[in-house]
C-alpha positions in Angstrom: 0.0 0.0 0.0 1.4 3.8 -0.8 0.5 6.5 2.0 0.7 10.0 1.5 0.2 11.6 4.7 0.1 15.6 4.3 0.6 18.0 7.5 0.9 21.9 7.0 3.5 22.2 10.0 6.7 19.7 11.0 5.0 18.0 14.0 2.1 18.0 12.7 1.9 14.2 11.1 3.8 12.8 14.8 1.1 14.4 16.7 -2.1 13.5 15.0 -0.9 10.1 13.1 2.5 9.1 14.0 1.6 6.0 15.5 -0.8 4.6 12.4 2.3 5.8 9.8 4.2 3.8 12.1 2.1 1.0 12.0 1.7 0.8 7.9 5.8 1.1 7.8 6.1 -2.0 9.9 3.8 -3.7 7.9 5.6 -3.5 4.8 3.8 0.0 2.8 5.7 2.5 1.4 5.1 5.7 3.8 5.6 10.1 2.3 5.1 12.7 5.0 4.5 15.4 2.6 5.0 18.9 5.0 3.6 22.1 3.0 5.3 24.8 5.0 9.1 25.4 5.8 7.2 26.0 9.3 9.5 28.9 10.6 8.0 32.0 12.6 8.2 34.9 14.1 6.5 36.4 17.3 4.8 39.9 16.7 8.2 41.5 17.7 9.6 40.2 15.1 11.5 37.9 17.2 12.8 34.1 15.8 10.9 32.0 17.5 11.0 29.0 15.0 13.8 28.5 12.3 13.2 27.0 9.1 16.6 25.0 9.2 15.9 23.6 12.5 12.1 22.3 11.9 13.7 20.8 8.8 16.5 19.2 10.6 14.3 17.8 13.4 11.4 16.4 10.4 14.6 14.5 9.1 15.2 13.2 12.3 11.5 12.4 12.9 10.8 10.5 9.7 14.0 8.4 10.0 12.1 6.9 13.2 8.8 6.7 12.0 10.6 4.7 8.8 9.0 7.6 6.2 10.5 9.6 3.2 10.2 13.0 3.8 9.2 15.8 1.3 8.5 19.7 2.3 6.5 22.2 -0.4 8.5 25.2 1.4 5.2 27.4 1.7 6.1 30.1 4.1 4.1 29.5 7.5 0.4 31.3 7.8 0.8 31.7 4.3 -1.0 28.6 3.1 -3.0 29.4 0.0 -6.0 27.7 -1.5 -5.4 27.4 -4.7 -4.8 25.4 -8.3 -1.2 25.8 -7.8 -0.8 23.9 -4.2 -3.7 21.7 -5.1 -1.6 20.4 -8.4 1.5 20.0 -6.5 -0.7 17.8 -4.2 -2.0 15.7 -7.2 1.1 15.1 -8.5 2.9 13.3 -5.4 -0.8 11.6 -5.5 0.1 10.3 -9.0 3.1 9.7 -9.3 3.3 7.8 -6.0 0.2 5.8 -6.9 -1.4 6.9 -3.7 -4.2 4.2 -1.8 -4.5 6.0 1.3 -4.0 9.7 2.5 -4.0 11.2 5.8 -4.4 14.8 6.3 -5.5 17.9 8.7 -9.6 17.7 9.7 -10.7 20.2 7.4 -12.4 22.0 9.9 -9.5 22.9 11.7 -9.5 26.3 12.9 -5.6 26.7 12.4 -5.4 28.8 8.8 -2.9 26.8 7.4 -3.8 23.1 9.1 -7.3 24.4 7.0 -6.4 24.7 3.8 -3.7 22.1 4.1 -7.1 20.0 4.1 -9.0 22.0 1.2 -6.4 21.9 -1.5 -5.6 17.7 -0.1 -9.4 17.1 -0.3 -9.3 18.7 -3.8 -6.3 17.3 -5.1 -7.2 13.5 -3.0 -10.7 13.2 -4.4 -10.7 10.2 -6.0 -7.9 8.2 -3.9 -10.1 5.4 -2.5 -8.5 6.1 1.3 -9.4 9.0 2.8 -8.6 10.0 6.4 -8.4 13.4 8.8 -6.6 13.7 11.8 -6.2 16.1 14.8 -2.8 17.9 15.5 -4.3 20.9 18.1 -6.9 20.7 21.0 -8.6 24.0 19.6 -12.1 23.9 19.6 -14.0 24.5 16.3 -17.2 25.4 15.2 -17.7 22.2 14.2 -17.4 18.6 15.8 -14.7 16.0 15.0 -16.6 13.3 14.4 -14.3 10.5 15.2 -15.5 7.3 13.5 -12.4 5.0 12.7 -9.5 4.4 14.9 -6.1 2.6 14.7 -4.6 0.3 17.6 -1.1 2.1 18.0 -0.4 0.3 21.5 2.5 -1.0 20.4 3.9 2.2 18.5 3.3 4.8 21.3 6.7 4.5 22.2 8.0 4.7 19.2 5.5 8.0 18.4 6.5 9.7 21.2 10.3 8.8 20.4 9.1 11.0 17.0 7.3 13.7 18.5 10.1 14.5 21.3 13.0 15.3 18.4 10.5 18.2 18.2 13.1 19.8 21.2 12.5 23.4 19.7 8.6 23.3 19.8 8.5 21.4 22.7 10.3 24.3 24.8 7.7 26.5 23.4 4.6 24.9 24.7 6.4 23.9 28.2 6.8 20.0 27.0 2.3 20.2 27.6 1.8 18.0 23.9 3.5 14.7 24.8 0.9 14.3 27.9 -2.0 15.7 26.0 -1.7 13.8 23.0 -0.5 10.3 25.2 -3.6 11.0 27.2 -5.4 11.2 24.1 -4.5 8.5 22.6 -5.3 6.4 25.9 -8.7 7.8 26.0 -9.3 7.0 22.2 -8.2 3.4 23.2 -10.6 2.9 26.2 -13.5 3.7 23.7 -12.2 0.2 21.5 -10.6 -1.7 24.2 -7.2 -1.0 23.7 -4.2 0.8 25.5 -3.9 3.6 22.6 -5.3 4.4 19.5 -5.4 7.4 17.3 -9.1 8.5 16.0 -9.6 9.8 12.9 -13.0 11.3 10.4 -13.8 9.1 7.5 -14.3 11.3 4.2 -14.1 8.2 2.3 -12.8 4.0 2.9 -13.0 1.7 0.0 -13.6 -1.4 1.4 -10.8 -4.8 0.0 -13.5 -7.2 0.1 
């Protein structure tokens, strides 16, 4: 199986589905985390607070864990366009990759550039037979995530959390608070099916193989 799993941000794709790209590496498919944005930033003072070189540096590290090939669109940050020109980019990694599954931003999102990550991926992913959208935030939308299909990632929490902890410049940022969120997340999502952790995801579209 070929998955194309498309995040606007480095971190994003460890945070919402590290554990299921994980899981579809060990199992033999042929894994792309496709990042749209060189994710570098500023505060309003102008002041660094994310460099482009080192979000770069730590996605390398991050996908060699998960067992991934890396690719980055180099869209400055909050500067994510909807548009014919990021949707074709899209189709053509679907294409020429032979894409079955993708896995991408909820497209209600209320983070601009998680949102029309999802827009120009839902244009550009419309007939791939696999279609799945993840969380990477705990902001509250207008709308509900309407979690309907989840992945058993017991045994590759360790291993996602080994991913999501390269994130050492981010991580300072937000006072270390995502690794317990999203492990306590992922523990809740497993309760619901029985399991010690899963990752939840909305259903646009799953093509049955039988």
């Amino acid at each position: 199986m070929n998955v194309l799993a498309i995040g606007a941000h480095f971190d994003d794709l460890e945070l919402g589905c590290g554990g299921t790209l994980i899981k579809h590496v060990k199992r033999g498919d042929n894994v792309t985390m496709l990042v749209v944005t060189k994710s570098s930033y500023n505060d309003p003072n102008n002041e660094v607070i994310r460099r482009a070189e080192v979000a770069y540096e730590e996605g390398k590290k991050a996908a060699i864990i998960i067992g991934a090939r890396l690719e980055c669109l180099n869209y400055d940050t909050f500067m994510i366009p909807f548009n014919e020109s990021l949707t074709s980019k899209i189709d053509q990694y679907i294409n020429q990759l032979k894409i079955d599954i993708i896995y991408t931003h909820w497209i209600y999102d209320i983070h601009r550039d998680h949102h029309y990550t999802a827009k120009n991926t839902s244009m550009a992913g419309r007939r791939v037979p696999k279609y799945l959208m993840y969380r990477s935030n705990y902001y509250d939308s207008e709308q509900h995530f309407r979690g309907n299909f989840y992945t058993d990632i017991s045994e590759e929490m360790e291993t996602k959390i080994e991913a999501i902890k390269v994130y050492e410049s981010e991580l300072k940022r937000v006072d270390y608070k995502w690794i317990d969120f999203f492990k306590n997340q992922n523990a809740n999502d497993g309760q619901k099916i029985g399991v010690k952790y899963a990752e939840c995801f909305e259903v646009v579209r799953y093509l049955s193989d039988y």
